[in-house]
N, C-alpha and C positions, 0 to 999 in steps of 0.2 A: 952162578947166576945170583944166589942171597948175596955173596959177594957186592957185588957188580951194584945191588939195588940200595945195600946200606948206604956204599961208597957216593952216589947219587943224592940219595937223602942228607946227608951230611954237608956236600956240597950248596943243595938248595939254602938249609940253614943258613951257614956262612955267608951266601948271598944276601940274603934277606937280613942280615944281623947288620951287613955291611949298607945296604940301599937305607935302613933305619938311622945307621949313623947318620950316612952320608943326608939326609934328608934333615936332618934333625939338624947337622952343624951347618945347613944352608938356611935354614930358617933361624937359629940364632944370628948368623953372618946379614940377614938381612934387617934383622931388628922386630920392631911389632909391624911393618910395613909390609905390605901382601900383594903383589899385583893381581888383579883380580883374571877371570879367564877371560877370553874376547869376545863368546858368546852371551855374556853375562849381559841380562836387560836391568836400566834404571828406573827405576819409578818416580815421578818427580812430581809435586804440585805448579801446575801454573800462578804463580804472582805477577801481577799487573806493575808498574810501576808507578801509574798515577792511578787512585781509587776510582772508581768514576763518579763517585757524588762529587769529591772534589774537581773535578775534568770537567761534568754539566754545570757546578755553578763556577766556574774562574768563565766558563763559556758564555753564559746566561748573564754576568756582569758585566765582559769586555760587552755584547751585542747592547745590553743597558745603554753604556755608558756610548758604545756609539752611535747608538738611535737616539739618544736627548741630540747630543751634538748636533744632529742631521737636522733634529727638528727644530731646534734653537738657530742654529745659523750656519744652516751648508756650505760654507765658503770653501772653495777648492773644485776644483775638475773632477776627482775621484771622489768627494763625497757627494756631490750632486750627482756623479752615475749611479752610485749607490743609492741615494734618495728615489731616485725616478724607476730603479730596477723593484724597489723594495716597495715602490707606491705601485705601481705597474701591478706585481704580482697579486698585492693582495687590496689595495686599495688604501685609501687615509685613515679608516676606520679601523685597519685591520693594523695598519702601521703603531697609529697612538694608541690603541688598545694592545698591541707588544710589548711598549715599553713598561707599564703597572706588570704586566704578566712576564717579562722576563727576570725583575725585579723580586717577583713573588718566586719562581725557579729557585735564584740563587736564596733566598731565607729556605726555602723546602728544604736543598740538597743540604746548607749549611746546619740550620738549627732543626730541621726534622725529619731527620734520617730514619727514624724510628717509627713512621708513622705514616707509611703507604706510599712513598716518594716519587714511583715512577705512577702508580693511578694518579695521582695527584696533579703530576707533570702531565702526563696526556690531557685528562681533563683540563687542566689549564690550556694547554695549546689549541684544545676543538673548540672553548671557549672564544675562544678569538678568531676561530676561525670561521664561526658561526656570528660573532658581530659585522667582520665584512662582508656577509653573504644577506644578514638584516640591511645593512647598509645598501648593498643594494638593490635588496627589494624594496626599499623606502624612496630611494633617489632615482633610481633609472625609468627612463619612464620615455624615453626616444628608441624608436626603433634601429635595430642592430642590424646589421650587414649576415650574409649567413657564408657557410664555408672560411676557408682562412683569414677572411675579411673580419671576421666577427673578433680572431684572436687581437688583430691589430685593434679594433678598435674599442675591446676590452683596455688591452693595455694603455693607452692613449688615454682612455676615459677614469683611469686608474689613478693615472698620473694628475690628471686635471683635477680629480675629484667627484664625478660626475658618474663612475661608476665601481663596483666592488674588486678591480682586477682580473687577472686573466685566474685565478686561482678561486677566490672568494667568488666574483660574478658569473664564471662558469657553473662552479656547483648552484649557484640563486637562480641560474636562467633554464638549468637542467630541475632542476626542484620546482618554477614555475611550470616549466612543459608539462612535467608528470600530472600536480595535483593543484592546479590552478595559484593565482597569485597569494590570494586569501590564507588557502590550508596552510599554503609554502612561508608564508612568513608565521603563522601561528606554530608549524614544526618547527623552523628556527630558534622561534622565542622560548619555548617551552624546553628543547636539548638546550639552552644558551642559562636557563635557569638550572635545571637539572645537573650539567656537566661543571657552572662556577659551586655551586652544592658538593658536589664530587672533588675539587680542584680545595676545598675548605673543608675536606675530609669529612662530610655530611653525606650518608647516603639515608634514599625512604625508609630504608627496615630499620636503620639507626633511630630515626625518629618515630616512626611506631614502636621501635623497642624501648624507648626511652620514656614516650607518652606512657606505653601499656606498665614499666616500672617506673614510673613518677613516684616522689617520697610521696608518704602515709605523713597522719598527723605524728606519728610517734617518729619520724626521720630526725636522726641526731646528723648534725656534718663531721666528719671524719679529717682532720690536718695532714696523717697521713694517707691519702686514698693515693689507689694509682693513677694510671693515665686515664684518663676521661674524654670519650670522644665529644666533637663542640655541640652536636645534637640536646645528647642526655644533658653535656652542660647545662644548656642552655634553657633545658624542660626543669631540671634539677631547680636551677635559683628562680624560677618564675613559681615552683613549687613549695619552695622554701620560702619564700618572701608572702605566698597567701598560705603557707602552715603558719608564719611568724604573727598576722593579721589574726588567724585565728585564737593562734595562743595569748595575745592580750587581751581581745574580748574576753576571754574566759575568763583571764587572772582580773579585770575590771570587775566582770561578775560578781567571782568571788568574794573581792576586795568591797563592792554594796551590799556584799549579804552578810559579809562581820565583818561591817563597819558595828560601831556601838550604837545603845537606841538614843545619844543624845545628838539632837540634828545640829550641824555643821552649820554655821553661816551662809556657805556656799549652798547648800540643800534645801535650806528652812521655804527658799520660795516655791516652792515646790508644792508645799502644804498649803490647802485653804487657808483665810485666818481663823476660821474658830478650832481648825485642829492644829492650833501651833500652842507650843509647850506653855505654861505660866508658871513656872518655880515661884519660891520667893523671892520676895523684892530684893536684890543687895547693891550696896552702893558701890558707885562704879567712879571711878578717878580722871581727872585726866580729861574727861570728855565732856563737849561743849552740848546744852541743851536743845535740839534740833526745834526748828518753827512749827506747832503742834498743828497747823493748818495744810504741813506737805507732807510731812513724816513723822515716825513716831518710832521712840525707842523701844524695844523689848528686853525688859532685862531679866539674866539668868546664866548660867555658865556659862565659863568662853567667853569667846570676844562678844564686844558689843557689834550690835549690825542696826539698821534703820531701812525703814521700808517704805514707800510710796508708790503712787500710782504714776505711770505713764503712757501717755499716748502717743502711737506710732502716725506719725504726722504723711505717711505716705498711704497705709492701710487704714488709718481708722481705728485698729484694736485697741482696745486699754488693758496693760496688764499691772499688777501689782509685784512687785520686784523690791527685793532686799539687797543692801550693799554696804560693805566696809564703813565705816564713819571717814575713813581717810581715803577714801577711793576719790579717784580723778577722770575725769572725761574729758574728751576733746571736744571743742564748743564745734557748733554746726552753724554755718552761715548761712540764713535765713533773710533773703530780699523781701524788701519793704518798696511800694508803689502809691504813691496815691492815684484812684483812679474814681470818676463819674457814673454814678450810678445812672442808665439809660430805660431801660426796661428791660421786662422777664418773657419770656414764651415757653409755658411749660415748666419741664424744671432746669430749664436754662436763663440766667441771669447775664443781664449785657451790661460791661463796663467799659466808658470808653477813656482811652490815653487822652490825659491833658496836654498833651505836646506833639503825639503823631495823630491823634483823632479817629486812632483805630479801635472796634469795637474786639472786647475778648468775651466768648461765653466762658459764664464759669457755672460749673455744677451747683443743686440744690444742697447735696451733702455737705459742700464747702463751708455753710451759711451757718451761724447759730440762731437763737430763738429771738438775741439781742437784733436779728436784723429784721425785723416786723415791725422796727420806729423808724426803719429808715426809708423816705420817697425818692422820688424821682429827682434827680441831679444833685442829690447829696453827692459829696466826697468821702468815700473811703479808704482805707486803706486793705492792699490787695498782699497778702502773704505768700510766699513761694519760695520752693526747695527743690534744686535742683531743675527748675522751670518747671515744675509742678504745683501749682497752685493748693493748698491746705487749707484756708481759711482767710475769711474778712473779718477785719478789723473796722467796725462802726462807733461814729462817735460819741465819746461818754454820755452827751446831755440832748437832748431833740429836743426842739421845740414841734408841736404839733396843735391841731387845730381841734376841735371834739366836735365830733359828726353827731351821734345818736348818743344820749345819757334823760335819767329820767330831770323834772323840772324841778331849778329850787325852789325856796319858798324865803321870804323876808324873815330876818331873824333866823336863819340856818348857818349860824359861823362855827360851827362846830367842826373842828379837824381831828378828831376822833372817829367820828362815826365819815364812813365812806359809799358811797355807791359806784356799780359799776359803769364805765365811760366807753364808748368806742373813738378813737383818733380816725384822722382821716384815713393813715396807712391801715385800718382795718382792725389794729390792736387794740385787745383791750385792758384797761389800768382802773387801779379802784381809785376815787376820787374823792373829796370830801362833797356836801351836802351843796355845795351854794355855787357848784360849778354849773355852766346849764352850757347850752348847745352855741356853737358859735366862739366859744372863748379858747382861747389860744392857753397852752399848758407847757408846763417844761418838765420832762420826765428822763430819770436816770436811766440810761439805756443797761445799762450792767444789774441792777437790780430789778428794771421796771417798774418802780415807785415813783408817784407823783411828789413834785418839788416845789412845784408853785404854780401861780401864772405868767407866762411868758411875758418877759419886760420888754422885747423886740416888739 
């Protein structure tokens, strides 16, 4: 029997020495190639062959390109079924607000894949499809057939123009049933706002998040930042533009608080004149000596400047103002009128046109003191800027007549000594001794001085 069991054992070896061979020189004989077992499962990833961004926008541009066609000139039998299917369903509204919106699809899918594509894309398309559902709560306004009758004449009405389609006017007429006309177009407007906000990648929490981190004054802008939704954009620069407003104020600030204490040309009007600087005298080159009666030079460091008074010919003000010696203005055209002096009521003066015979009031302000020699049917002349009357121009010399003065006496030819006269206009002038009541005077209206007696 131990026999019998070695003899066995020895066998099995041999066997198994041999199946090793044998296995071994079929797997060289087959090379590195294996066929695999037939129960064996593959694991595989699905790949698409077209991406689908690409797919939605080559899609979203052919329908572009065939809705302008449609709507530029449908010539053909097949595009006019497609006009009339495509107005039908959704209405005129809903048609040419597809074409901006399929146009916008194909830029999403193409340039901003990165950046909510398909919210973008839905929101887009319930935009549009909430303007032909506006449209026809705006236009429809005929009563509708009810039961199947309503679809036909949705579509019909679609096509004509008259209502939102069997698609857009259905949901307008179901949205009217529920919450009257009023609500149903105010829901409309409001998702039609909301969803083109969504379709331009703006949602509310973006723009309250963007409000609530709006820059600070210390906000630097950053060249490299990353994506930026259009919200924050849009809080960002309206932020930075009143940070930028405020950062110059400041730097002005600082820039008037050292500045030096010797004042500028441009600043010195600012000062009263008795608080403006007096250096010593130094002479100055170059410059022509200004007429001592309009202006007057200050001299001292720095350029030279000249200062005079002016009056604002529309307010009234007078301010004293300093300016370049070589400064320039543009002249202002000031119309000249002669006009007839009529009479006054109050502090209105009546002048009338020598040529149309129309009366103009003109204000008591307008008048100087020069106009207390002038009576009734003198001619003046009438000044105006911009058809705003500023002032009358009254003639240099009057003659007038002297109402009340005391009496002369013979042998008073004295033109030194004077007494006072009243004219007839009411004014009164100092006169010499030997004028007496009754006699006719000629008096400079610009200074108010007696001139003589009138030779008229």
């Amino acid at each position: 029997m131990a026999e019998k069991k070695t003899a066995s054992r020895a066998e099995q070896a041999v066997s198994g020495a041999k199946k090793k061979t044998a296995s071994g020189s079929a797997s060289k004989s087959s090379g590195k190639k294996s066929t695999p077992a037939k129960n064996t499962k593959y694991k595989t990833e699905y790949e698409p062959a077209v991406p689908p961004h690409f797919l939605i926008a080559a899609v979203s541009i052919l329908l572009f390109a065939l809705f302008v066609v449609i709507s530029v000139n449908p010539d053909g039998a097949l595009l006019k079924i497609i006009q009339s299917v495509v107005l039908g369903l959704v209405g005129q509204a809903g048609f040419y607000f597809a074409i901006p919106g399929l146009l916008y699809l194909f830029v999403i899918h193409t340039f901003g894949r990165k950046n909510a594509p398909t919210m973008r894309s839905v929101c887009t398309l319930i935009f549009v499809f909430l303007c032909g559902c506006i449209y026809h709560l705006a236009m429809q306004e005929q009563e509708m057939s009810k039961g199947f009758a309503l679809i036909a004449d949705l579509y019909t009405g679609g096509v004509a123009g008259s209502t939102g389609g069997v698609l857009c006017g259905g949901a307008a007429m179901l949205l009217r049933w529920l919450c009257g006309n009023t609500l149903a177009f105010v829901f409309c407007v409001v998702f039609a706002i909301l969803t083109l906000l969504g379709a331009m990648n703006i949602t509310i929490p973006s723009i309250i998040r963007a409000i609530a981190n709006r820059p600070k004054d210390d906000y630097v802008e950053e060249e490299d930042e990353d994506y930026i939704d259009p919200a924050t954009a849009v809080v960002n620069n309206i932020a930075s533009k009143q940070i930028a407003r405020k950062r110059q104020r400041r730097e002005q600030q600082r820039a008037r608080e050292n500045a030096p204490e010797e004042t500028p040309p441009e600043t010195s009007q600012q000062l009263p004149p008795e608080k403006q600087p007096r250096p010593a005298p130094k002479k100055e080159k170059n410059h022509a000596p200004a007429p001592q009666d309009e202006v007057k030079q200050i001299p001292g460091k720095g350029a030279a400047f000249v200062r005079t008074k002016m009056r604002n010919v529309e307010t009234g003000a007078v301010t004293e103002t300093s300016f370049n010696p070589t400064a320039k203005f543009d002249e202002a055209f000031v119309e000249r009128k002669d006009m007839e002096y009529s009479y006054n009521d109050g502090d209105l003066y009546y002048f009338m046109d020598q040529e149309t015979y129309e009366l103009e009031p003109i204000d008591a302000s307008a008048l100087d003191d020069s106009f207390k020699f002038v009576k009734e049917n003198d001619v003046c002349t009438i000044m105006s800027y911009k058809g705003k009357v500023f002032g009358v121009e009254v003639p240099n010399f009057a003659d007038l007549v002297v109402t009340k003065t005391e009496p002369g006496f013979a042998g008073n030819t004295a033109t030194n000594v004077t007494k006072p006269a009243t004219v007839e206009t009411g004014a009164e002038v100092k006169v010499p001794l030997f004028i007496n009541e009754g006699d006719k005077i000629q008096i400079d209206t610009r200074t108010g001085e007696y001139l003589g007696r009138s030779k008229a």
